[in-house]
N, C-alpha and C positions, 0 to 999 in steps of 0.2 A: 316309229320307223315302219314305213311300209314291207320292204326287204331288205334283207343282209348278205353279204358275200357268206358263200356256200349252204345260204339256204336252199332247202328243195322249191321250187316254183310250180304252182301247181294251178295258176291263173297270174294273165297278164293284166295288169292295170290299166287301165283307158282313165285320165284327168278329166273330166268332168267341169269342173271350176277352179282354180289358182293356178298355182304352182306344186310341184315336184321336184326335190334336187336330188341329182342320180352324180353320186360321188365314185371313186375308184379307192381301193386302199394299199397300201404296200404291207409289207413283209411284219412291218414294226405297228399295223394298224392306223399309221397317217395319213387321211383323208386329202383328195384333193378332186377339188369340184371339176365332172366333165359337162356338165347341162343342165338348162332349167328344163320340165315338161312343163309347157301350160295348156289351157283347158285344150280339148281337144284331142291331145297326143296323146300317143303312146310309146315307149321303151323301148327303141330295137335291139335294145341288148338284151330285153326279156323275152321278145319274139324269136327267139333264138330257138325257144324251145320247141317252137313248130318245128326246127328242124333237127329236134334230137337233142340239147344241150338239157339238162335236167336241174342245174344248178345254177344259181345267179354270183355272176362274175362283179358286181355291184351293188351301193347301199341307195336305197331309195329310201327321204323323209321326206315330209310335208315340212314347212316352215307354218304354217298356217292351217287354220281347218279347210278340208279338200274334201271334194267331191270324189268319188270312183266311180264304175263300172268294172269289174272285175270278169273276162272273159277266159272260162277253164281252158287248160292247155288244148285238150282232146276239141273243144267247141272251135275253139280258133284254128286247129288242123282242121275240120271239116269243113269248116268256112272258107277254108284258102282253095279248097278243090271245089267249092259249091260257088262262093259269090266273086265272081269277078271283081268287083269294086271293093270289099276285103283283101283279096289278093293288088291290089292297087294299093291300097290303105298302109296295107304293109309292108311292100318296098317302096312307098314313099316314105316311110316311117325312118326304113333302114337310109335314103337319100339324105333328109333330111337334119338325124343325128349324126351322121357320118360326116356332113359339113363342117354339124359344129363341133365335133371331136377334131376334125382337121386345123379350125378356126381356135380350139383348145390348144394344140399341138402349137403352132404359130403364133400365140400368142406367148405361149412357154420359152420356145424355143428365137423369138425376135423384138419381143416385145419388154422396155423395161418393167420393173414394177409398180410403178407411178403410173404408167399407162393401161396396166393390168389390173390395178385396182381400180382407175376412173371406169374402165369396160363392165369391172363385176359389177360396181354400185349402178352402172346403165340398166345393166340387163337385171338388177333387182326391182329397180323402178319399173323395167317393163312389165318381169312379170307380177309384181303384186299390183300394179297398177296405183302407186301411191308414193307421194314424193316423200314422204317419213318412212324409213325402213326400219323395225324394231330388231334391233341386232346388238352384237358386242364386237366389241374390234379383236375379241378371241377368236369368235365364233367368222369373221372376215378371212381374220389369217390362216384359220384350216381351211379354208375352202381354196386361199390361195397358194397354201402349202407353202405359207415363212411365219414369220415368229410375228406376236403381239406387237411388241414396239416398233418395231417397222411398219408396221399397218397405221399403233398412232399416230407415229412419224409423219408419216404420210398423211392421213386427216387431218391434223392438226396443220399442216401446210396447205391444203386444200382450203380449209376453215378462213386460214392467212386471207385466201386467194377470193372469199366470196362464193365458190363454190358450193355449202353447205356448211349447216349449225351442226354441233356435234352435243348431244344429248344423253343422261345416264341411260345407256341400251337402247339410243335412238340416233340416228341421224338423218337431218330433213334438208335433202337434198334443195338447192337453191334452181336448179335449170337439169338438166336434159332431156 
């Protein structure tokens, strides 16, 4: 686990190489996935603290071994008044997850779960860049925030459908 809800933050993460998953949690500690970082990015939810927030409102893990760059809180305020193209950097940052927490939001709120799960295995494939995802259909359903057997459920009829083999802790996606 890179970070944790109300840990102190005291350097932002820059993705280097894979992926990052930047989860939200509730009351009861139930996770629910808002975004992948991949290489390149960074957190706007952690860049927050350029402007005073001190604590992370988010759980950030690797699925995979990841790269970082690790930029101190104070390095990145001074950046934002010194380099132009950091200050760029970083409200593109804030543009860019702010879509996909919208594209989160809308998918929660119109999308069934058959369709929500095809999305998450897409954007797993994207970012690890590999049509076998090493996962568990436990480890799927917290992300999508419902239960286990509904996830199998759902695989197992995807499976039906040709979409992909379903494997012990693997599933190898057929296409997208």
């Amino acid at each position: 686990m890179l970070m944790d809800v109300g840990q102190q933050m005291e350097a932002i993460p820059l993705s280097l190489s894979r992926a990052i998953k930047i989860m939200r949690l509730d009351q009861d500690g139930d996770e629910i996935l808002l975004y992948f970082l991949e290489s390149g990015d960074s957190c706007a939810l952690s860049m927050g603290t350029y402007m005073g927030a001190s604590k992370s409102s988010i759980r950030a893990v690797t699925e995979q071994e990841t790269s970082l760059l690790m930029v101190p809180v104070a390095v990145g305020q001074a950046w934002i008044k010194k380099y132009t193209s950091w200050s760029t950097f970083v409200l593109e940052s804030y543009q860019s997850r702010l879509e996909e927490m919208l594209q989160a939001i809308d998918a929660l709120a119109f999308m069934d779960l058959s369709a929500r799960l095809k999305r998450h295995l897409s954007d797993k494939v994207k970012v690890q860049g590999n049509l076998t995802l090493h996962t568990t259909h436990q480890d799927i359903a917290n992300d999508l925030h419902t239960s286990r057997v509904v996830v199998s459920r759902l695989l197992k009829g995807f499976e039906k459908e040709g979409v992909l083999s379903l494997h012990r802790n693997a599933i190898e996606m057929a296409t997208f």
